[in-house]
N, C-alpha and C positions, 0 to 999 in steps of 0.2 A: 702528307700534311699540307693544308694550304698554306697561302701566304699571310693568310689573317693568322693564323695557328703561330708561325713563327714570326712576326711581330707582336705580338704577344707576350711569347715567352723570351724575346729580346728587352722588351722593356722591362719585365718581370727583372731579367737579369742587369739593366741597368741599376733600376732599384735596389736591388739585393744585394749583388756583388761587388758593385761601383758606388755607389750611395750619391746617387746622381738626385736631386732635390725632385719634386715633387711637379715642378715648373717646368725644368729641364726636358722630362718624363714627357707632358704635357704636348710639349711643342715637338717634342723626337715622333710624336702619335701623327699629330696634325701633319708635318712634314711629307713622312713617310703615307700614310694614307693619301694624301692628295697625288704622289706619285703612283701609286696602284692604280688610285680611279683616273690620272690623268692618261697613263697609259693602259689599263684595262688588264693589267697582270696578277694571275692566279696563281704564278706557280714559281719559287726561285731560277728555276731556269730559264725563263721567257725574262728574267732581264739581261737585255744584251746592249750590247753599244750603240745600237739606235734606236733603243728604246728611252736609251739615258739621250741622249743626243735630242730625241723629241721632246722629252719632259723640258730640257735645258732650253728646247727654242720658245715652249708656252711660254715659259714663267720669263722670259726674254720680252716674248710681245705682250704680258700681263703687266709691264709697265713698273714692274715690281724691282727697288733698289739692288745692285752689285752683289751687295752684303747680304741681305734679305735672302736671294738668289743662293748665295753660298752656301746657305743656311743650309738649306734644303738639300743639296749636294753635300755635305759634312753629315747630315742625320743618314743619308743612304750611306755615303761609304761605311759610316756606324757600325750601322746592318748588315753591311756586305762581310765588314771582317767579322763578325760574330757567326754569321752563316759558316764562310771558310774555317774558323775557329772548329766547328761543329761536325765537319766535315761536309757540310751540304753543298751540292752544284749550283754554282751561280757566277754569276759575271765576277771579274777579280777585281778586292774593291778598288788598286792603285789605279785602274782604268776610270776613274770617274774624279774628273779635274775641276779645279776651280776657277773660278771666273775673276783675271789680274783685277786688285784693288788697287786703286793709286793713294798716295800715301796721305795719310791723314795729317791734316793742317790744324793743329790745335791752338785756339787762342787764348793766351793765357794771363790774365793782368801782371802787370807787376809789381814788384815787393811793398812798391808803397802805396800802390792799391789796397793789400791783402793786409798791414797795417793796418790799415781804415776801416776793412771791414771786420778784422778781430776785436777793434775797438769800438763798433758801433753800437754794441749791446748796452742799455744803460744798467750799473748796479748796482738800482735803488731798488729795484725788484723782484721777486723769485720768476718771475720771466726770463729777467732781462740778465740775470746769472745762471740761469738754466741755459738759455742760447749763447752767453759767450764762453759755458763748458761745452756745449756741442759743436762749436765751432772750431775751437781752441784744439779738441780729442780728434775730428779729423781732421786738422792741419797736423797736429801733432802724429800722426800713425796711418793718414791716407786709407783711411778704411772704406768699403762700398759702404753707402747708403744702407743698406736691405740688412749688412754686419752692424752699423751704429743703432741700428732700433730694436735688434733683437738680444744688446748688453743687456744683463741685469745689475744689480747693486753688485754682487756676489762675485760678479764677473771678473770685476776690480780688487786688488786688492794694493791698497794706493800708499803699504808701505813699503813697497817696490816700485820701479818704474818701467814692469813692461809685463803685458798677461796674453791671452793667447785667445786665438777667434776661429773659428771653425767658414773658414770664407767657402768659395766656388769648389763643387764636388766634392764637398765635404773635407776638403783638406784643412788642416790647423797649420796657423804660422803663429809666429812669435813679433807681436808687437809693442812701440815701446814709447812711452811715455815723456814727453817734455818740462820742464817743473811749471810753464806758465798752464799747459794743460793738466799736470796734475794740482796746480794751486785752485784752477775755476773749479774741478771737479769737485773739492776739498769744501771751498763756499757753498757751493749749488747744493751739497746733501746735507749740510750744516743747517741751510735752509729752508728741507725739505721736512714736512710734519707729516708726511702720511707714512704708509707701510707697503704700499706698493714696490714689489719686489723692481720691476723695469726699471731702468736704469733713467730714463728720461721719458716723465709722462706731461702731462697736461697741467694746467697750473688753477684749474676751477675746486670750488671751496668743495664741492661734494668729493663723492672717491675719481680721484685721479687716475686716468686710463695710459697706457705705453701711447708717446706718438708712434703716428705714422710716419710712412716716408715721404708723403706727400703733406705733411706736414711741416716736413723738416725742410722740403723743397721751398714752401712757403715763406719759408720764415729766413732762408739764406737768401733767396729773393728781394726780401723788405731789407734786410740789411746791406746788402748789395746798393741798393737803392740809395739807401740813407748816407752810405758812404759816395755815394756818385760815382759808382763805378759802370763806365760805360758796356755793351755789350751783355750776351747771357752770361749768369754767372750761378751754379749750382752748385749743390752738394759736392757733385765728380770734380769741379775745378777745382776742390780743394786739393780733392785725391791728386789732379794735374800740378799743382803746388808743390803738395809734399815732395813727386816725384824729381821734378825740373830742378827743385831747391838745393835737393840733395847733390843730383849733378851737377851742376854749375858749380857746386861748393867743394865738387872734388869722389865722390863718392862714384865707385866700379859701376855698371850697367847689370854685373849677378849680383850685386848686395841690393840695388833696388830692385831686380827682379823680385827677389827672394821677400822685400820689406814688400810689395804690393802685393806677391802669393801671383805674381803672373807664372801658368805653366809653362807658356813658350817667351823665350827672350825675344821673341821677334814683336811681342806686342810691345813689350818696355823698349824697344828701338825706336818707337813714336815719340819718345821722349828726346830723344839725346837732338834733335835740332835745335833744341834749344840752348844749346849749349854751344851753337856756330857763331853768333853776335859775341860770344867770348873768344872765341878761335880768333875771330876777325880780327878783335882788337887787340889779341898778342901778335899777331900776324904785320899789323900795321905797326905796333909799335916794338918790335925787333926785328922784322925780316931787309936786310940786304942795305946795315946802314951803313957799311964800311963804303957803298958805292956813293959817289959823287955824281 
């Protein structure tokens, strides 16, 4: 069987088995295929460690990001243990390493920034209460982007305060509701005269369409703005908010793994620096006052 033949039926069984999105699929293609043609491999066995070793020095002098790099190395090893899985001969996939990331430096406003911006929406309008329940909903539950456009009406059910989202590979978490985000939602469909099921569409007289997420991007943008908040500031900062807030305020490193749906704790690790400006200052203000 070639190597086309079983990347194929690898992806096949991402799909199937794994319920890996569409996207996900997409890019595990593109990955893998440019390692075949970069290194000219027909056959699971001709990949060897200096075959991996070559591809890793292209994409090294292709100028191409850390992460980027990674990428493509994470979709082979993919491959490699579903090959092994299968019992097929091929390189073993713990022998194909990733390229050290240094640690992510996120910047994140602060509380009285994120004030300003939940209050910037005016609500004289069904715009302007439609944007400050999409703001309000992820702060309130740090949802991705790509999870806040594909809510419906239905999704909610807003005489409870927590419903469930089907985020990254398809996993469900349980998320939950704040009463200022379940009050904006409450206005915003009070508001709302059409019948479109989506949960947040467009605010034009004819039929109203789902935004997008580039939409959404837009528009926390202008608000961001409005409010003066220096710096980029997106949709994901919010998700950066939710996360930082909760720690600082006291909450475990697994309970917000678990509220952002991270598989590995090592990503919500990016978070807890921000919780050292608080260290600091119990640090200065107890450590070693019995000394003169």
């Amino acid at each position: 069987m070639t190597i086309q033949k079983h990347l194929r039926n690898f992806l096949e069984d991402l799909e199937l088995a794994r319920g890996r999105s569409l996207k996900t699929i997409e890019n595990y293609e593109r990955y893998l295929s440019r390692f075949f043609k970069e290194t000219d491999i027909h056959d699971p066995r001709d990949v060897t460690d200096e075959a991996v070793r070559e591809f890793r020095m292209k994409l090294n002098r292709g100028g191409l990001a850390t992460r980027t790099r990674n990428y493509h190395l994470i979709a082979l090893r993919m491959f490699l243990k579903y090959l092994a899985k299968k019992d097929i001969k091929s390189l073993a996939p713990e022998k194909v390493e990733l390229a050290h990331l240094p640690d992510r430096d996120i910047d994140i406003p602060p509380h009285e920034d994120l004030e300003r911006l939940l209050d910037a929406p005016p609500s004289s309008s069904l715009q302007g209460v439609r944007d400050r329940a999409i703001l309000e909903l992820l702060f309130s539950t740090g949802l991705r982007i790509s999870e806040l456009v594909s809510l419906d009406r239905d999704s909610l059910d807003l005489s409870r305060d927590e419903f469930s989202i089907r985020g990254k590979g398809g996993k469900i978490r349980l998320v939950f509701l704040s009463k200022d985000a379940k009050d904006a939602i409450t206005v915003y469909l009070k508001k709302r005269g059409d019948m479109e099921e989506a949960l947040f569409v467009g605010t034009q007289k004819k039929k109203p369409r789902r935004l997008t997420q580039r939409q959404i991007e837009r528009l926390v943008v202008r608000y961001a703005t409005k409010a003066g908040i220096p710096g980029k500031v997106t949709p994901h900062t919010l998700r950066h908010m939710f996360a930082t807030d909760l720690l600082v305020n006291g909450a475990d490193i697994r309970s917000v793994q678990a509220l952002l749906g991270h598989s590995s704790i090592t990503t919500t690790q990016i978070y807890t620096h921000m919780t050292d400006r608080q260290l600091r200052e119990i640090h200065r203000a107890f450590h070693a006052k019995r000394r003169k």
